[in-house]
C-alpha positions, 0 to 999 in steps of 0.5 A: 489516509487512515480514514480510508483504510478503515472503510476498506477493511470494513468492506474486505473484512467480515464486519458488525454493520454491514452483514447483518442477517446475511447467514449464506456464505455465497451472498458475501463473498458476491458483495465483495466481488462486486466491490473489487471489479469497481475498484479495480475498474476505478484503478484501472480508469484513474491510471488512463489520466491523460496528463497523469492527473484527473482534470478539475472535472474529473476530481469534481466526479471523483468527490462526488462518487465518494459522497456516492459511497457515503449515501450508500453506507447509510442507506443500506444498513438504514434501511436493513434495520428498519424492514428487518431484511436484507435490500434485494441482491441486484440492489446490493451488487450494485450498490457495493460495486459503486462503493468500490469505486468511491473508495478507489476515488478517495485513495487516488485523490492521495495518491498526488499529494503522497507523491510530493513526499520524500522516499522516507515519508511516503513510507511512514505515511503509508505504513502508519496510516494502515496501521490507524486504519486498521484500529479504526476498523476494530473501534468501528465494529466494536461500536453500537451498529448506528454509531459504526454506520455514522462512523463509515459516513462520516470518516470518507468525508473527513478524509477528503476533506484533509486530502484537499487541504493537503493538497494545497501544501503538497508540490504543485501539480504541474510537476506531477503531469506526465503524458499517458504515453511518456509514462507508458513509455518509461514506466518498463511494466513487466507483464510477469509482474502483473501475473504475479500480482494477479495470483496474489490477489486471487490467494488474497482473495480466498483467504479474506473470503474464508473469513466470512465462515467464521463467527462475527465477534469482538474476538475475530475483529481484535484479531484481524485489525492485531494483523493489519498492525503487524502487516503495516509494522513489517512493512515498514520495517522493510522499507527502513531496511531497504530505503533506497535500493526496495526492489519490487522482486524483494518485496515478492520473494518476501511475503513468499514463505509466509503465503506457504505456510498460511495455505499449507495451515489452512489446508490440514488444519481447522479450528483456531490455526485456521482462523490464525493462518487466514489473519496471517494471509491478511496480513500479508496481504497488508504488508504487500499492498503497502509496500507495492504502493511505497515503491511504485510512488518512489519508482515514478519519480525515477524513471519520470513517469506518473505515479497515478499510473504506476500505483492505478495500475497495480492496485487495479491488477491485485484488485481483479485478482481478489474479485477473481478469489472471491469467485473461486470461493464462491463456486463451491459456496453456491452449491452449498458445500464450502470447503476451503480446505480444497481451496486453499489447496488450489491456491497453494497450487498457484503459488508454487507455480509463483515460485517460478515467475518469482524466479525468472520473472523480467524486471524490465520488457525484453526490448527495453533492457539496455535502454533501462540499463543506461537510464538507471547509470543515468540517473543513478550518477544525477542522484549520486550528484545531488547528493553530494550537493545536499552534503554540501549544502549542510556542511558549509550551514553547519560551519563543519571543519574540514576533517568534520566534513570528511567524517560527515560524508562517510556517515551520509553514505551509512558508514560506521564507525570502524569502517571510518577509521579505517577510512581515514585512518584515525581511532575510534575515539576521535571518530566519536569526538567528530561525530558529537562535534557534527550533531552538535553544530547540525543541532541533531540527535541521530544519524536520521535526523542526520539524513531528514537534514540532508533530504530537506537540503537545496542541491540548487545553494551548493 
């Protein structure tokens, strides 16, 4: 998946290779709105699968829309290089809107074999795997412009490529189809949640938009692949701290503050605190699409719906959301008057008016609440069960006593050591002593790798 994150930075992001000569303001930020409506046309399409899969026929034309959008990445720059002038404007908007939908085909062709991941994986997966992506972007445009182009050609093949032989490892598709209407049904999508995202995406928008403005310079491209890092990193960071009880509102009431300051900066500041506050929109950016991703895989497998779904649906959202911020940018650059200070006043607008669907905002439709409410105590005790099953399982494996047992129980729910001697009212030193006597005979280290054990555990042997 970093393969995939370093083309769409490139083609969200001012780069070295793929605007060149373009010095109007307003033909960028048109190529990019071009690029988001058909990725998020492709998002909303691909969550429309029937049985929450493509067919065999439809991942046979979302391969070869991806070998669409690796023609076009060497066609375009190639033959600018040649004539010396940019592809006529009709060309280029289509051409970037296809691009758009062959990189929103190669990241749903991940999306079923991320899904077959626990919750902790599919963390790590995302988060570092943005991270990669966002160092290949910096080694990208820091190449010789031949070299970057072969390198956004090659990079979408790989990664398909990787993508299918994964596939063939991950859990067995059969178990990720879920009828389009069983995932509508049980999905519970707010209607707030999708204006919330859709505001987002339009401050998201403007901010990568206003990027466009500033010099294209190994200095800028350091900067913006610094913060994808720092994105990614605080993502992951997050989801660790809230594994097992993330809250979509918590990710939104998280990257809230920090969209206030980036736009207040941006709004009376020029100069290098304007570049930095526009980084740090990116950022957040990163930070929100990563963990939004993360969730909504791990939100599918509860409430039995497919994850194509949930993450087509909001990626297609934040999608139109950004093509919208780049118009909004737009409006102002076509009559050759930027000025982002305006509009990053406008957005800091739309995002106090966030702050009360933030607030209030439902996390379930109306009609289904007490249906939801059931369901999650439903599936909260199985969960709860199993768990106790997988505890199981590794204890008797481990060939623990049983008052190493009761000690190891605590430390699976994350208890520490004061609370378990409290519990079982015996010192410190002898919780200690157990605990050393349970690493050594599970062969760990850590209390993650106590948890990896319980996760890898069959509740089926208990």
């Amino acid at each position: 998946m970093a393969l995939f994150w370093a083309c769409f930075f490139a083609m969200l992001m001012r780069n070295s290779f793929l605007d060149p000569g373009i010095d109007r303001l307003w033909y960028h930020l048109a190529l990019r709105i071009a690029f988001f409506v058909g990725f998020g046309a492709c998002a909303f399409v691909l969550s429309h699968a029937a049985d929450g899969l493509p067919t065999p026929r439809g991942r046979r034309a979302m391969s070869a829309l991806v070998v669409l959008f690796c023609i076009i990445a060497a066609v375009s720059p190639t033959v600018y290089a040649v004539l010396g002038a940019p592809l006529p404007l009709a060309f280029d908007l289509v051409a970037w809107t296809l691009s758009g939908v062959g990189l929103g085909c190669l990241l749903f062709a991940w999306v079923p074999a991320v899904s077959s991941m626990d919750e902790r994986s599919v963390a790590r997966c995302m988060a570092l795997s943005t991270a990669c992506g966002g160092f290949l972007y910096l080694v990208i445009n820091l190449l010789p412009s031949y070299f970057s182009i072969v390198m956004l050609v090659v990079c979408p093949l790989v990664s398909l490529g990787v993508e299918r032989v994964v596939a063939h490892e991950a859990k067995p598709a059969d178990d990720l189809r879920i009828p389009l209407s069983t995932s509508r049904e049980n999905a519970g999508l707010s209607w707030a949640f999708g204006v919330i995202y859709a505001v987002y995406g339009i401050v998201f928008g403007l901010g990568a938009g206003s990027v466009t403005q500033l010099p294209g310079d190994p200095l800028l491209f350091g900067g913006i692949a610094a913060f994808i890092l720092v994105g990614a990193f605080a993502a992951l960071a997050f989801m660790k701290r809230f594994a097992g009880r993330m809250r979509q509102i918590d990710m939104l009431r998280m990257v809230f503050p920090f969209l206030v300051v980036s736009l207040v900066a941006m709004a009376l500041f020029t100069g290098p605190v304007y570049a930095l506050s526009n980084l740090l929109l990116l950022a957040v950016y990163v930070f929100l699409v990563v963990t939004s991703m993360a969730f909504e895989v791990h939100t599918a497998h509860k409430r039995h719906a497919a994850p194509l779904f949930f993450v087509g649906m909001s990626q297609g959202v934040l999608g139109v959301g950004m093509a919208a911020g780049f118009a909004l940018g737009l409006l102002p650059a076509v009559a050759g008057a930027a000025n982002y200070s305006v509009l990053s006043g406008v957005a800091l607008g739309l995002v106090v008016v966030l702050a009360a669907f933030i607030t209030f905002a439902p996390q379930h439709r109306p009609a289904d609440d007490e249906d939801a409410t059931a369901s999650e105590s439903s599936e909260q005790e199985h969960e709860q069960g199993r768990w106790k099953a997988r505890c199981a399982v590794v204890a008797r494996d481990a060939k623990l006593s049983a008052r190493e047992t009761e000690v190891f129980y605590l430390m699976a729910k994350g208890r520490g050591i004061e609370h378990i001697q409290n519990k079982l009212c015996i010192s410190g030193h002898t919780v200690k002593s157990h605990t050393y006597n349970i690493y050594r005979k599970m062969g760990i280290n850590s209390r993650e790798e106590l948890l990896d054990a319980i996760e890898a555990a069959d509740p089926d042997k208990a």
